[in-house]
TORGUMI-200295 format. One record per residue (C-alpha): residue number from 1; x, y, z. Coordinates in nm, 2 decimals, always signed. Example, Ala and Ser with C-alpha at 12.3 -4.5 7.8 and 13.67 -1.06 7.14 Angstrom:
2
+-----+--------+--------+--------+
! seq !     px !     py !     pz !
+-----+--------+--------+--------+
!   1 !  +1.23 !  -0.45 !  +0.78 !
!   2 !  +1.37 !  -0.11 !  +0.71 !
+-----+--------+--------+--------+
***
This chain:
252
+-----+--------+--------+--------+
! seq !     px !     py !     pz !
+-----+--------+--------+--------+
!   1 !  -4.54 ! +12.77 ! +17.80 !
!   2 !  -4.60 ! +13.14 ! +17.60 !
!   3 !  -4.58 ! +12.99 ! +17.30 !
!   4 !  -4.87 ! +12.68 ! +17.37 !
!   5 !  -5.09 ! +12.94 ! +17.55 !
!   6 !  -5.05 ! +13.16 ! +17.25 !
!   7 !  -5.15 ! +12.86 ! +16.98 !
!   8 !  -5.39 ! +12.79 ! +17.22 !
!   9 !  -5.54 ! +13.16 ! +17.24 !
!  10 !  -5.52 ! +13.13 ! +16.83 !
!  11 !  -5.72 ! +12.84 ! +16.76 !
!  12 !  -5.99 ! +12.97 ! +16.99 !
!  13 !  -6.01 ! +13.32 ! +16.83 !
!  14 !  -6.04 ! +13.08 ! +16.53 !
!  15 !  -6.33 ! +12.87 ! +16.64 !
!  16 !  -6.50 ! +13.16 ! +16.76 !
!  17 !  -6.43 ! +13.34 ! +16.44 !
!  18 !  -6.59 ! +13.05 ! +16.25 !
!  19 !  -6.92 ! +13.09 ! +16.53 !
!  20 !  -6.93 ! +13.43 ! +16.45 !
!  21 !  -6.88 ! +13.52 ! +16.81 !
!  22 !  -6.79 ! +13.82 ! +16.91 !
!  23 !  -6.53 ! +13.79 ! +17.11 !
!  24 !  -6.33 ! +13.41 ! +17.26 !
!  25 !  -6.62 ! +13.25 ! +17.50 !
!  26 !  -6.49 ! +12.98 ! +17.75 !
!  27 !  -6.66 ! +12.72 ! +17.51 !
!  28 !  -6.42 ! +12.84 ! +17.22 !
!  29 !  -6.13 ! +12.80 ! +17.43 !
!  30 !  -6.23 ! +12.44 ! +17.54 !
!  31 !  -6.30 ! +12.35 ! +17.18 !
!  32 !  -5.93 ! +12.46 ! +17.13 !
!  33 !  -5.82 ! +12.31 ! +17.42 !
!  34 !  -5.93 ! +11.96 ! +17.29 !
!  35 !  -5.80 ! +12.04 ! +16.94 !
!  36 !  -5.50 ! +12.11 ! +17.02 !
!  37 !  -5.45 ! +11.79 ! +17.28 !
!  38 !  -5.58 ! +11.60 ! +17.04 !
!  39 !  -5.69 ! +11.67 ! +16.70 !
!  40 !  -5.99 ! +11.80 ! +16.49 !
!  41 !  -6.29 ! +11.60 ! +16.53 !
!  42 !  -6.44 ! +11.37 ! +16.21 !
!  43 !  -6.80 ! +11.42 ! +16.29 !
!  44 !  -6.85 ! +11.27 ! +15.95 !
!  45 !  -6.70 ! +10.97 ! +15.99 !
!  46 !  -6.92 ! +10.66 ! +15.95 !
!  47 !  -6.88 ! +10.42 ! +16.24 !
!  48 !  -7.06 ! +10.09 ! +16.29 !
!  49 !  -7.25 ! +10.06 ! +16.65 !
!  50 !  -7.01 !  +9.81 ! +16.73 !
!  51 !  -6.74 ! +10.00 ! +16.67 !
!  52 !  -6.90 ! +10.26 ! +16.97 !
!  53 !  -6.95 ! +10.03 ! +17.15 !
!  54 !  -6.62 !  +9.92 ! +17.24 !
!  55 !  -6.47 ! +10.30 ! +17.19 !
!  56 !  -6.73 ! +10.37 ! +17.46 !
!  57 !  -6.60 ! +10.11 ! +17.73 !
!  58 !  -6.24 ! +10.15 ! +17.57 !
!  59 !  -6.21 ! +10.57 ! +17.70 !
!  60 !  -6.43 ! +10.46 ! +17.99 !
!  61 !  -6.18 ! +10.22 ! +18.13 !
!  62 !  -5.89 ! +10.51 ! +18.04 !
!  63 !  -6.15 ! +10.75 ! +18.26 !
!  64 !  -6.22 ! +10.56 ! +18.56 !
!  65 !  -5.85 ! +10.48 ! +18.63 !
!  66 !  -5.75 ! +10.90 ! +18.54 !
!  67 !  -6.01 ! +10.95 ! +18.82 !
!  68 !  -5.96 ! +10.71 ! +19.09 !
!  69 !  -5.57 ! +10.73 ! +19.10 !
!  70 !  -5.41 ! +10.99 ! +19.31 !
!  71 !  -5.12 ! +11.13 ! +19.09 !
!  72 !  -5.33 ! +11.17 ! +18.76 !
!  73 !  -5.62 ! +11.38 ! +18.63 !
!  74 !  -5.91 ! +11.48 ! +18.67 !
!  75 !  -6.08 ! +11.38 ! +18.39 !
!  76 !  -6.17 ! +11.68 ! +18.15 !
!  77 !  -6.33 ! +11.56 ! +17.85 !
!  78 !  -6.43 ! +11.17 ! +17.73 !
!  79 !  -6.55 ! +11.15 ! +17.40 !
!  80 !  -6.58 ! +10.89 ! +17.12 !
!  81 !  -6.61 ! +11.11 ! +16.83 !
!  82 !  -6.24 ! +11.02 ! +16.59 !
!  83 !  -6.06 ! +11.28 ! +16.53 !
!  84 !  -5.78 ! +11.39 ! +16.28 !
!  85 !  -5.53 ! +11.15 ! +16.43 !
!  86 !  -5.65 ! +10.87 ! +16.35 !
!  87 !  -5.83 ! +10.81 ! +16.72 !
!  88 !  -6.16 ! +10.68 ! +16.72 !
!  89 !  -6.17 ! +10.88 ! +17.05 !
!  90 !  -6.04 ! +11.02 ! +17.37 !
!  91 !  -5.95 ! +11.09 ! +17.72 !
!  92 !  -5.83 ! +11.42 ! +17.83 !
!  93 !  -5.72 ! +11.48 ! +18.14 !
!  94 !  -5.64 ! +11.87 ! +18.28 !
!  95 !  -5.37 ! +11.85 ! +18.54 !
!  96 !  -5.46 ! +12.11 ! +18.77 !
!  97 !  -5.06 ! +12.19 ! +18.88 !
!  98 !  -4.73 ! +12.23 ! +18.68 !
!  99 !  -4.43 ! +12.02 ! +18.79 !
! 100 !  -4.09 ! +12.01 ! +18.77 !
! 101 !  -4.02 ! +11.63 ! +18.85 !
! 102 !  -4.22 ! +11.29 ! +18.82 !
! 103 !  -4.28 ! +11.03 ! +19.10 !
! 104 !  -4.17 ! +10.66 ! +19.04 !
! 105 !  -4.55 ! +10.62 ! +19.18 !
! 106 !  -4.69 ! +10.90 ! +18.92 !
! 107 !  -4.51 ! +10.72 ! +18.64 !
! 108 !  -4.69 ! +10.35 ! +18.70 !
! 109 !  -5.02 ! +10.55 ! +18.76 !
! 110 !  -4.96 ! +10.67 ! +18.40 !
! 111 !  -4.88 ! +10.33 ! +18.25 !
! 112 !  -5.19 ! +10.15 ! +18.45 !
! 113 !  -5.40 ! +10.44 ! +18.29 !
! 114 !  -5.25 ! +10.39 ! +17.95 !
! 115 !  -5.39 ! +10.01 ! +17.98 !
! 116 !  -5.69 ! +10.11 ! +18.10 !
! 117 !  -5.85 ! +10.05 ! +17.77 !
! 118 !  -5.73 !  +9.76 ! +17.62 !
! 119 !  -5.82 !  +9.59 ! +18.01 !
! 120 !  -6.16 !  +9.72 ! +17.95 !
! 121 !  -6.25 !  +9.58 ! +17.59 !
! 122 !  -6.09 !  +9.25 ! +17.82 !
! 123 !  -6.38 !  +9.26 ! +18.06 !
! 124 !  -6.65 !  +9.33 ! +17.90 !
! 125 !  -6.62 !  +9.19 ! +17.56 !
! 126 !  -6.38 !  +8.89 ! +17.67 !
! 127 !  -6.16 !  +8.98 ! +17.35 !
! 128 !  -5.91 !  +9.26 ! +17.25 !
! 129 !  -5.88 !  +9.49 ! +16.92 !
! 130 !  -5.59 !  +9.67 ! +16.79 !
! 131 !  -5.70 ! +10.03 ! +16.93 !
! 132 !  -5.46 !  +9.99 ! +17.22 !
! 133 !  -5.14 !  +9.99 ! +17.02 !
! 134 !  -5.04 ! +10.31 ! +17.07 !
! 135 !  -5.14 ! +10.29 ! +17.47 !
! 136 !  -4.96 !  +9.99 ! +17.45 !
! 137 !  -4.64 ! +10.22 ! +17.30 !
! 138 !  -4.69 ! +10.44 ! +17.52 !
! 139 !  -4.69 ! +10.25 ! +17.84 !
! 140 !  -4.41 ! +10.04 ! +17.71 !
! 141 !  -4.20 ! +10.32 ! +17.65 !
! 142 !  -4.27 ! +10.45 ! +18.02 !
! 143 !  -4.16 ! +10.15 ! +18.16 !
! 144 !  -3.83 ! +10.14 ! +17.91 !
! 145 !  -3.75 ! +10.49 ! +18.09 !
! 146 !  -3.80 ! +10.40 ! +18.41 !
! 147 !  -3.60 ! +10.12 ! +18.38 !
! 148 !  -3.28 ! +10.26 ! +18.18 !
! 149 !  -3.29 ! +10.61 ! +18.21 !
! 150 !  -3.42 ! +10.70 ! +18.55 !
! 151 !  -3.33 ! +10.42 ! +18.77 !
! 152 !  -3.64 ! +10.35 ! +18.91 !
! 153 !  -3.64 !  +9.99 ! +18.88 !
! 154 !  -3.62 !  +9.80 ! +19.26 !
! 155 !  -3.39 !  +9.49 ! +19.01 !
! 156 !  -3.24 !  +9.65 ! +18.81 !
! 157 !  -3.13 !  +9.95 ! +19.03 !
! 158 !  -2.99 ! +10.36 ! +19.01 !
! 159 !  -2.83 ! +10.28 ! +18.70 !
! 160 !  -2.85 ! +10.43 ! +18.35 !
! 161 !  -2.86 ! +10.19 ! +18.06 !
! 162 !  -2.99 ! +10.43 ! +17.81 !
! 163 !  -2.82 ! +10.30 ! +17.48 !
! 164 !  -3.00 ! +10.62 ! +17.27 !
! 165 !  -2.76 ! +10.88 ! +17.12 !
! 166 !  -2.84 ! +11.24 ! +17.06 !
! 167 !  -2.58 ! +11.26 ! +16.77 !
! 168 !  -2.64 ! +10.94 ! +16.58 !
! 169 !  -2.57 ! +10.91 ! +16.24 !
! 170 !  -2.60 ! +10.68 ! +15.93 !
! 171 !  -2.34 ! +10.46 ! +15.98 !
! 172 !  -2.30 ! +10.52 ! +16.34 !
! 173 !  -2.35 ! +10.13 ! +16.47 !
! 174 !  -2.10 ! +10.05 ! +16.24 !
! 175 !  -1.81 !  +9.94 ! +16.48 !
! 176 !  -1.94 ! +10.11 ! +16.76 !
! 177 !  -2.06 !  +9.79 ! +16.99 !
! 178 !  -2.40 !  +9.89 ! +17.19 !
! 179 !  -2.36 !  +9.96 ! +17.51 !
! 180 !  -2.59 !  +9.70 ! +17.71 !
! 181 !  -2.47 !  +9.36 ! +17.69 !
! 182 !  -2.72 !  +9.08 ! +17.64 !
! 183 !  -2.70 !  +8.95 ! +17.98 !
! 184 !  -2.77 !  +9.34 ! +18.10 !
! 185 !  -3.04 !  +9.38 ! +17.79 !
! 186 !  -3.22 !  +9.07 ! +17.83 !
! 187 !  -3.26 !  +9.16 ! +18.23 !
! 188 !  -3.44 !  +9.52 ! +18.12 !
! 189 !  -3.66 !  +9.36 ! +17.86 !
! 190 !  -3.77 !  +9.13 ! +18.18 !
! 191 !  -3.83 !  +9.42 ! +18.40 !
! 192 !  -4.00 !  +9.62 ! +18.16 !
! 193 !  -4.24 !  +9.30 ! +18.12 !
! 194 !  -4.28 !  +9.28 ! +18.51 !
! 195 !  -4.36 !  +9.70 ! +18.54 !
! 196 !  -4.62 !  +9.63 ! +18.26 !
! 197 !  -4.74 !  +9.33 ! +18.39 !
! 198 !  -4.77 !  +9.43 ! +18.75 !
! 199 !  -5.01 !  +9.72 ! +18.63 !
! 200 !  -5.19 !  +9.60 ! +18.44 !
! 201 !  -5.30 !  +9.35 ! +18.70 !
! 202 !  -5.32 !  +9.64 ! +18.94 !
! 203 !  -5.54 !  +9.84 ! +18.71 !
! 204 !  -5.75 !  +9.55 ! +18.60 !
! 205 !  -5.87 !  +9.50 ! +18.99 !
! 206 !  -5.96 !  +9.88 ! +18.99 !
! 207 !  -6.14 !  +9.83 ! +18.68 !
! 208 !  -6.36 !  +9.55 ! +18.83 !
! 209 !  -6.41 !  +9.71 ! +19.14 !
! 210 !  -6.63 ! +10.00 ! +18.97 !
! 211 !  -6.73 !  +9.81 ! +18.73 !
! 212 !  -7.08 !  +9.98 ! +18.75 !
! 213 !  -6.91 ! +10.32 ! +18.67 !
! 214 !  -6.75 ! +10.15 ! +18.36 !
! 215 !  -7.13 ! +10.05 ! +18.25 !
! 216 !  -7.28 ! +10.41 ! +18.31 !
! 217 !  -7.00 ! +10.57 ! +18.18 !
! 218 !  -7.00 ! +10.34 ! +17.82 !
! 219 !  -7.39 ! +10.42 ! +17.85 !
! 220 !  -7.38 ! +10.77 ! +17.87 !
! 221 !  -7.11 ! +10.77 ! +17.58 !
! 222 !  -7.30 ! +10.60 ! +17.35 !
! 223 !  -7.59 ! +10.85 ! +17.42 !
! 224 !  -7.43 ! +11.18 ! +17.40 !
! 225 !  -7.06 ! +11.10 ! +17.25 !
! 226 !  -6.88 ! +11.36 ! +17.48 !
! 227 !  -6.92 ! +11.40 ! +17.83 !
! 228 !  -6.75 ! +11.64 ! +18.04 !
! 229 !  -6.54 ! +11.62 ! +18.37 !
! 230 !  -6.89 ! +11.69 ! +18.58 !
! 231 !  -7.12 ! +11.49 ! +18.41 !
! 232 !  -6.80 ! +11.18 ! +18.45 !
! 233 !  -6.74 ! +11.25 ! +18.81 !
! 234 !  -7.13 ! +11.25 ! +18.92 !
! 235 !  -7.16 ! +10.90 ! +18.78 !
! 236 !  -6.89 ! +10.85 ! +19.12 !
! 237 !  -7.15 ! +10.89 ! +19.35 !
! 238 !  -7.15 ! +10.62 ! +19.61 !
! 239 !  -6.76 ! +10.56 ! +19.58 !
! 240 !  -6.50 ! +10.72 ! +19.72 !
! 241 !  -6.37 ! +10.98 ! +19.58 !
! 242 !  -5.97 ! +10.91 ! +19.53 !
! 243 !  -5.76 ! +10.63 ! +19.62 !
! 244 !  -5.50 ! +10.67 ! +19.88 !
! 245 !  -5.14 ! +10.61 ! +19.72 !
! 246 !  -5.10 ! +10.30 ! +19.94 !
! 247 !  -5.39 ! +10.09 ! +19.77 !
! 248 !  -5.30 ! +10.10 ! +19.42 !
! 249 !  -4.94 ! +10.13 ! +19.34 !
! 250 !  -4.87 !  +9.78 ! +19.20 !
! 251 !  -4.56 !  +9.60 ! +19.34 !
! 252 !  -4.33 !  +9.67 ! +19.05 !
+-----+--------+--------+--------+
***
């Protein structure tokens, strides 16, 4: 929108203020970009090698699956530097289109990329850490939508459950019965856990299958902390480019 491209425009006159430039350079805008995606860097922040470590494979397993699915990226940025929200680092995509609607297939290829990192500390370190919880929010939430608000589940059907209120008050619940029984409730709690369940096993197999990219990306994080969308997509080389639609939506 104006307004986004404006606070965008402002934070980079900001950072190049700070750089003593002369006028907004493409690097001050992409500095911006990031910071206003995701929050100001902590370069200062003390982390333990460990700690990289499984940051490192964590973003690479959100990168690999932003790159390999049709519907999602390209990758623009994968760092593991924390930032100001609490992240101890990042994935950013740049969708290279607007649009005005959302695919039932876009929407999975978002949740299976959501899980991407929890599958990879899975893999590779044969345990899990609480870094996914708000992946795991976010993909749960995706699925909750698809599910009661959009009609996108092949069970449930084109039906809209939503239960949420715009005008609710304190109070509100108070004789006002919800409006999914729990017969109906207990059937969308069941396919949100098969949507979930059926990508995550559907973005695990990607995972394994460039496995090798998942290793040289981790690498390269844990030697430079940010690499950019070139530097990401060359590690590729060898494997085909993009996924056709038909090989990795998972059977939800």
């Amino acid at each position: 929108t104006g307004a986004e491209l404006e606070n965008l425009l402002n934070e980079s006159a900001i950072h190049a203020a700070m750089q003593n430039h002369t006028y907004i350079s493409q690097a001050d805008i992409r500095k911006a970009f990031v910071q206003v995606g995701i929050g100001t860097e902590k370069h200062s922040r003390i982390i333990s090698e460990e700690e990289k470590k499984i940051t490192a494979y964590h973003e690479a397993g959100h990168a690999i699956l932003f790159h390999v699915l049709p519907d999602v990226g390209p990758v623009y940025t994968v760092s593991i530097i924390p930032t100001g929200l609490g992240a101890a680092g990042y994935t950013m995509p740049l969708p290279e289109k607007d649009e005005m609607f959302v695919t039932r297939s876009k929407m999975l290829e978002e949740i299976m990329v959501s899980l991407g990192g929890r599958i990879a500390e899975e893999i590779i370190f044969g345990d899990i850490t609480t870094g996914a919880s708000s992946d795991i929010q976010k993909a749960t939430k995706q699925a909750h939508n698809m599910v009661t608000r959009y009609g996108m589940s092949l069970k449930i059907g084109t039906v809209n459950y939503d239960d949420q209120e715009e005008d609710v008050f304190i109070g509100y619940e108070i004789g006002h019965a919800k409006k999914n029984s729990e017969l109906v409730q207990g059937q969308i709690d069941q396919e949100v856990k098969n949507i979930i369940d059926a990508c995550y096993h559907k973005a695990k197999e990607l995972i394994l299958e460039y496995e090798d990219v998942l290793h040289k990306s981790a690498e390269l994080l844990l030697e430079k902390e940010k690499i950019g969308r070139e530097e990401f997509e060359a590690l590729f080389e060898g494997h085909e480019e993009k996924l056709q639609a038909s090989e990795m939506i998972p059977k939800a």
